[in-house]
C-alpha positions, -999 to +999 in steps of 0.1 A: +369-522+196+338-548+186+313-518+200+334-496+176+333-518+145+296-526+153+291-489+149+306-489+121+290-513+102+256-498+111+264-466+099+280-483+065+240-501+064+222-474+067+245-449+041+242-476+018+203-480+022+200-441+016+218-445-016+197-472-029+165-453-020+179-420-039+191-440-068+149-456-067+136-426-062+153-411-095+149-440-112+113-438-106+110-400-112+131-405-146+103-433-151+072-413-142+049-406-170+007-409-176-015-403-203-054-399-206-066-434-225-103-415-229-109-376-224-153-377-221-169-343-220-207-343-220-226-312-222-266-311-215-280-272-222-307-270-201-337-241-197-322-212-178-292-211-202-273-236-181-249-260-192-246-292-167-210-299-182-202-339-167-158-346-176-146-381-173-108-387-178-090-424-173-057-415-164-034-444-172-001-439-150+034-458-159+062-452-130+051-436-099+036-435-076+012-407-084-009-394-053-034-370-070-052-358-099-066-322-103-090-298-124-088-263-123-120-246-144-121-210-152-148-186-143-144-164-173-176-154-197-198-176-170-222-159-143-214-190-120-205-225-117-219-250-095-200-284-086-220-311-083-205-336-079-164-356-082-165-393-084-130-418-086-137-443-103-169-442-105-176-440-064-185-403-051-161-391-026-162-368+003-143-342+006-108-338+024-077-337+017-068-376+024-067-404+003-101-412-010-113-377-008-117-345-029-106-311-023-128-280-034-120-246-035-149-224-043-135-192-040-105-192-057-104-181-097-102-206-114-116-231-089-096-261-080-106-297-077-083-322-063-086-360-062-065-374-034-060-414-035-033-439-025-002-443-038-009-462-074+021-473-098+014-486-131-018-487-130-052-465-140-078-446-125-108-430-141-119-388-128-158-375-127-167-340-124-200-328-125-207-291-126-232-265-140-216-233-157-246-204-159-249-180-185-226-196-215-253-185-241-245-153-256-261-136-283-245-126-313-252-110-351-254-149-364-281-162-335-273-170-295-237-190-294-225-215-271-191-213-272-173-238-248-136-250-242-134-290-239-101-297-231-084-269-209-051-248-227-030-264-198-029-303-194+007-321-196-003-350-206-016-366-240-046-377-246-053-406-271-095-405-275-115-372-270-154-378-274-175-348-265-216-350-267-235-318-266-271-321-261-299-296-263-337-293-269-345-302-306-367-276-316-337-257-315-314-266-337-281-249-350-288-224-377-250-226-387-228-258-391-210-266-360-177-256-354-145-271-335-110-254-329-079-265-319-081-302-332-106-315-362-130-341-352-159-363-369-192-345-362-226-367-359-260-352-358-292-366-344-321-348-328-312-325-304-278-344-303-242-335-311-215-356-309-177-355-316-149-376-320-114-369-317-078-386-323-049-377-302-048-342-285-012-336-278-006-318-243-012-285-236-033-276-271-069-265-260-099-279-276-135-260-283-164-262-296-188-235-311-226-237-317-251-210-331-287-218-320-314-200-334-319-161-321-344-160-290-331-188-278-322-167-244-342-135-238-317-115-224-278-116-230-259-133-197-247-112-172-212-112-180-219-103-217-243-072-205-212-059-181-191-068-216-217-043-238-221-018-211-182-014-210-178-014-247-205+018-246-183+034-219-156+029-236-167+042-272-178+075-256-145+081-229-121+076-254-122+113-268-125+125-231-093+104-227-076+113-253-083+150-248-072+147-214-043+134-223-035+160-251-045+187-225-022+177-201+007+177-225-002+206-238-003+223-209+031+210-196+047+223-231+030+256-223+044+260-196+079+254-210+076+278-238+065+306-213+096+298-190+116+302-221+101+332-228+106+348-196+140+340-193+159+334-227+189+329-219+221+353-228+210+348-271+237+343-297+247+378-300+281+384-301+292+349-302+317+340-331+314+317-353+339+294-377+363+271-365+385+276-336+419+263-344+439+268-307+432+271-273+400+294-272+411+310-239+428+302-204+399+276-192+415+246-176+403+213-193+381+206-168+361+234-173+366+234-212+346+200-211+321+215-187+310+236-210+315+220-243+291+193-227+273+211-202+236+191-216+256+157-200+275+148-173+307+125-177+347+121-163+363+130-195+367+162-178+386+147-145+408+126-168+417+154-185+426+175-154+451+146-150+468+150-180+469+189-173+482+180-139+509+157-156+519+187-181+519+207-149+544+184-131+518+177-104+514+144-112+536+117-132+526+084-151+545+054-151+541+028-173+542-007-148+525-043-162+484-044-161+473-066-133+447-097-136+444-122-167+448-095-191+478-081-212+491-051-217+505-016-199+487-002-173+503+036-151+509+043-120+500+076-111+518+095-083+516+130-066+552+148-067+566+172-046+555+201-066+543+233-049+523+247-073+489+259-064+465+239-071+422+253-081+398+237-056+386+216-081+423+200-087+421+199-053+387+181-046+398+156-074+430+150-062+417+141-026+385+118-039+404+098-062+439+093-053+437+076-021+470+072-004+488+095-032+485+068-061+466+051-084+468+029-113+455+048-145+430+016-151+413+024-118+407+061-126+372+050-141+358+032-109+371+054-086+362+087-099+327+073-107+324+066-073+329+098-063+315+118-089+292+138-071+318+156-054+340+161-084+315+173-106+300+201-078+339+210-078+339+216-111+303+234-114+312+256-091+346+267-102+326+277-135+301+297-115+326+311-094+344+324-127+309+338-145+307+310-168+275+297-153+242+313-140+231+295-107+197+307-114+194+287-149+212+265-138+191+254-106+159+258-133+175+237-154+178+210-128+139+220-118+129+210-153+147+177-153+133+166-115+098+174-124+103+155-157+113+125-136+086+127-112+058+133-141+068+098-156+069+079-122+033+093-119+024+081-156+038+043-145+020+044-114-015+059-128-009+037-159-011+001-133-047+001-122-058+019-159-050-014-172-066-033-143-098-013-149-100-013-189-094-051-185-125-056-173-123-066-136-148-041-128-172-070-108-148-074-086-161-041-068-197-060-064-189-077-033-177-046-018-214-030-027-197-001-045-220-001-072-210+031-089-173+025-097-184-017-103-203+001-131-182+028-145-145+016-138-142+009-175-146+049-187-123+057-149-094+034-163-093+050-197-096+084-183-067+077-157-049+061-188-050+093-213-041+112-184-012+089-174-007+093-212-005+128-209+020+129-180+045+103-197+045+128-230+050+160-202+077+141-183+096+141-216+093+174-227+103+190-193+138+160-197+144+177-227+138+211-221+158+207-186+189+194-204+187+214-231+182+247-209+216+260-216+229+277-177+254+301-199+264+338-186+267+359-212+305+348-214+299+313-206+274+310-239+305+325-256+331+307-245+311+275-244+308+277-286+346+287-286+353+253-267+330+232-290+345+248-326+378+239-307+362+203-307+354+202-342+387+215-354+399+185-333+380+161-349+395+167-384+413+141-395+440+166-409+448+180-379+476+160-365+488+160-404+490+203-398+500+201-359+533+200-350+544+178-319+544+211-295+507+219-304+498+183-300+511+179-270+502+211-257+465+198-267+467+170-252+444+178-216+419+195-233+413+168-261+409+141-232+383+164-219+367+168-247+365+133-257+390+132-288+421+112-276+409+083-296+409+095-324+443+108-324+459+080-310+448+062-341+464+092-363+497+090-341+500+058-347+490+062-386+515+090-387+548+072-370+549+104-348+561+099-307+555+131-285+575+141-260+562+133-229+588+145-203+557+134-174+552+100-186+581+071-182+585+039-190+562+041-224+561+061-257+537+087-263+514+065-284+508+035-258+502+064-229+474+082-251+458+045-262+452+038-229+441+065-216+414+070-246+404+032-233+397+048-201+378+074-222+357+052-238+345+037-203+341+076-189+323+089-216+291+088-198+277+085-170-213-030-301-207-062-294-183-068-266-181-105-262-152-116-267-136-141-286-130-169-262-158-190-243-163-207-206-148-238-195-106-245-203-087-242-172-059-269-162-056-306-159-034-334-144-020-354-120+009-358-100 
C-alpha cells in the first residue's frame, strides 16, 4: 500500500511539474518580442563596380529565450556576392551550426546567414555582415545608377534608428539629387560621402536608396543588365513570330472545323416546321423528348421524367412519407408495383441502376442517378439511335471534337508553365549546365512556346464549341428535336396552365419534368388554386408532389532598356 501511495505521489510531482513548464513556456512565448535599437548599413563603391555592403543590427530581445539571428540577401540584379565576413558582437565567428558559430549557405538563392548563440532572455546582441555585391552599377538614360535595398521587404521586427553611409570616389559625384523609397530620411553630403538618417521603420516595409553618378562611370553595363538588354531585343523581335504563331494555330484549328462542317452538314432545316407546338409533338417517351430538346448538354431531367411517365403508367407509385434529417417537409417513397407492362430498355436500365432493392425516396433520386449516370444516359442515347433519331456517325464526331478540344487546352496549360519560367528571365540558370544556346535565346523560346500555347487554348475552345454544338440529328431527329423544343416554349408561357385544363396538365406532366419546366408550373398551380388528379401519387396533393420534384429538378438540371525597376540587396531579416 505505502509502495502504491509512493507511486502515486511521484506521478502527481511530476504531472504537476509538466504543467508548470507548459504554463512557462506559454507565458514566455506570449512574452517573446525584439526590436532592432540601431539598423547600420554602410556602403563603400569601390573600382570594379563593387559595392563592399558592411550591416550592423543590435537586436534588443524582451522574453525568450531567443537562440538565433539570420539574414537572407537576394542575388537579384547582382553578378555575385562575396561574404566576407559575420561578427556577434563585435567578435568574428566560425562557422557551424553551434552556439557561437555562423551558418552560410552559398548556394542557395537568396543566401542564408545564420547566427547561432546561447540561449539570451532580456537582453541584446549586436549582428555584422560583411559582403561584396558585384555588378550593382547600371547604366541608364540619366547616368550609371546604384540602386540598392537597405532594409530587406521581410524583417518582423521594428526598427527604431536606420543610418545608412554610402561612400564613393569624389570626383564622381551624383549628377541628380539622391533619392530614398520606402521611408524619408535626412540626407547629408560631404565629399564623396552620403549619409542618411532614419526614424522608425515599421516591420516588413523595405527601404532603398537610389543614386545617379555621372555616365562612364562603368564602361560596360553589368552582366545581369546585358542578359536584361539582350532579352528585351529578343523579345521586341519574337513577339510578332509569337503572336503569329499563335493566330496560325487557331486559325488553323477553326479551319479545320469549317471544312468538317462543310463536308458533312448535317440533315439542314428543310422541312422542319416552325411556330409553336401546343401538344405532345409525337409518341417520344420523355426521356427521349429531353434527349433531344437538350441534346448540346447532358442532365437527369430526363430520368426524373421517365419516373413520372412510369408513375402515369402505373409502374411505379409515390408516396408522400416525412423527409428524414434536420430538415422539414415531405419527402416520397417510390416503389415498383406488380404491373406487367413492358418496359423500353432504357426504363429498364434506369429502373435497375437507381432503385436498389425496389425503392427509393424521391430526395435520393439526384445522388443516385448521378452516380450512375453513365449507364442511364448510354440507355437513353441508344434508344434514340436505335429509333433513327440520332446519327452515330455525328454523333461519335461530335464527341471527337469535344475530346480534342480538352486535350488542346491541357496542352496550352502545360506549354504555358515553362513559357513563363523562360520570359521571366531565368535563362542563366542554363550556364552551369554549358548550354549556351538556349541560356541565350530561352527568352524568344518562352514567348514562342507561349503564343503557341496561346494558340492551342483559343483551338481547344472552338473545337468545345463546335463539338457541342454539332447537332447528331437524322433527318427525323433534327425534326422532331425542334418539335420537342417549340413544345418547350409553349410550356414556358405563363398562360398555359390558365388555357390547360387538368387532363392536359396532367397528361404533360413527364415530359415537362424532362424538359425542365415543373417549376414553373408548380408556381402557377399554386397561383391558380388548381389540384390535379394524381391517382399514382398518395398521401399528398398534386401541388406539394410537383414542388418537390421540381426541387429535385433544380439539383438535376446539370451535370531598350531592360533593367528593371528594383535593385540588389533586400532579402529577409530576424531572429528567433
Amino acid at each position: 500500500m505505502k509502495r502504491t501511495q509512493l507511486i502515486t505521489k511521484r506521478f502527481l510531482l511530476v504531472a504537476l511539474a509538466f504543467l508548470l513548464a507548459l504554463v512557462l513556456t506559454a507565458c514566455d512565448s506570449d512574452e517573446r518580442s525584439y526590436y532592432a535599437e540601431r539598423y547600420t548599413v554602410e556602403l563603400d563603391l569601390q573600382p570594379g563596380n563593387v559595392l563592399q555592403v558592411t550591416e550592423t543590427v543590435a537586436f534588443r530581445f524582451e522574453g525568450g529565450p531567443f537562440t538565433y539571428a539570420f539574414r537572407e540577401i537576394e542575388r537579384d540584379q547582382t553578378d555575385a556576392i562575396r561574404l566576407l565576413e559575420a561578427r556577434m558582437d563585435g567578435e568574428p565567428l566560425p562557422p557551424g551550426d553551434r552556439a557561437g558559430q555562423v551558418e552560410i549557405d552559398s548556394s542557395s538563392d537568396p543566401i542564408e546567414v545564420t547566427w547561432h548563440f546561447s540561449p539570451t532572455i532580456g537582453s541584446g546582441r549586436s549582428f555584422d555582415l560583411v559582403y561584396q555585391a558585384v555588378g550593382n552599377l547600371r547604366q541608364t538614360a540619366d547616368g550609371d545608377m546604384l540602386y540598392w535595398q537597405v532594409v530587406p521587404e521581410e524583417h518582423e521586427y521594428e526598427i527604431d534608428r536606420l543610418e545608412v553611409v554610402l561612400t564613393y570616389p569624389p570626383d564622381i559625384n551624383p549628377v541628380l539629387t539622391p533619392v530614398t523609397e520606402g521611408a524619408s530620411g535626412q540626407l547629408a553630403q560631404e565629399d564623396g560621402v552620403l549619409r542618411w538618417t532614419f526614424g522608425a521603420i515599421p516591420p516588413d516595409q523595405a527601404v532603398s536608396i537610389r543614386v545617379v553618378f555621372p555616365a562612364g562611370t562603368i564602361d560596360v553595363p553589368p552582366a545581369w543588365q546585358q542578359r536584361a538588354m539582350s532579352q528585351s531585343r529578343q523579345v521586341s523581335v519574337t513577339w510578332p513570330y509569337a503572336v503569329g504563331l499563335g493566330l496560325g494555330a487557331a486559325f488553323l484549328v477553326l479551319l479545320a472545323v469549317m471544312v468538317m462542317r462543310r463536308r458533312d452538314p448535317g440533315p439542314g432545316s428543310e422541312g422542319i416546321p416552325m411556330g409553336v407546338v401546343t401538344q405532345l409533338p409525337d409518341r417520344l417517351p420523355p426521356a427521349l423528348a429531353g434527349y433531344l430538346a437538350n441534346y448540346s448538354q447532358d442532365n437527369l431531367l430526363h430520368s426524373l421524367g421517365t419516373l413520372m411517365h412510369l408513375g402515369q403508367r402505373g409502374v411505379l407509385s409515390f408516396e408522400a412519407v416525412q423527409q428524414r434529417g434536420l430538415g422539414r417537409g415531405t419527402d416520397f417513397l417510390v416503389r415498383r408495383t406488380n404491373s406487367r407492362e413492358e418496359l423500353q430498355d432504357f426504363e429498364q436500365v434506369l429502373l435497375d441502376e437507381i432503385m436498389g432493392e425496389g425503392e427509393m425516396r424521391l430526395s435520393e433520386f439526384h445522388e443516385r442517378a448521378a452516380s450512375r449516370w453513365k449507364a442511364i444516359n448510354s440507355a437513353i442515347r441508344q434508344a434514340a439511335i436505335s429509333q433513327g433519331l440520332i446519327d452515330p456517325a455525328r454523333l461519335a464526331r461530335r464527341q471527337q471534337l469535344m475530346a480534342m478540344g480538352t486535350l488542346l487546352l491541357i496542352a496550352s496549360i502545360v506549354l504555358i508553365i515553362p513559357a513563363v519560367i523562360a520570359i521571366a528571365g531565368v535563362s542563366s540558370s542554363w550556364a552551369p549546365l554549358g548550354i549556351a544556346w538556349i541560356g541565350q535565346n530561352l527568352s524568344s523560346l518562352g514567348l514562342l512556346i507561349a503564343g503557341l500555347a496561346g494558340g492551342l487554348f483559343i483551338g481547344g475552345f472552338v473545337l468545345i464549341i463546335a463539338g457541342s454544338t454539332w447537332p447528331p440529328f437524322t433527318a427525323r431527329g433534327a425534326v422532331s428535336a425542334e418539335r420537342w423544343n417549340q413544345f418547350r416554349k409553349y410550356l414556358r408561357d405563363p398562360g398555359t396552365v390558365e388555357r390547360a385544363n387538368r387532363d392536359s396538365l396532367e397528361a404533360y406532366l413527364p415530359w415537362a419534368t424532362a424538359l425542365g419546366e415543373s417549376g414553373r408550373w408548380a408556381r402557377a398551380l399554386k397561383q391558380k388554386g388548381l389540384d390535379l388528379d394524381l391517382s399514382w401519387v398518395q398521401g399528398a396533393d398534386s401541388y406539394t408532389f410537383i414542388y418537390t420534384t421540381a426541387a429535385v429538378s433544380a439539383a438535376s438540371g446539370g451535370s531598350g532598356g531592360a533593367v528593371g525597376a528594383g535593385g540588389g540587396g533586400g532579402g529577409a531579416s530576424g531572429a528567433g
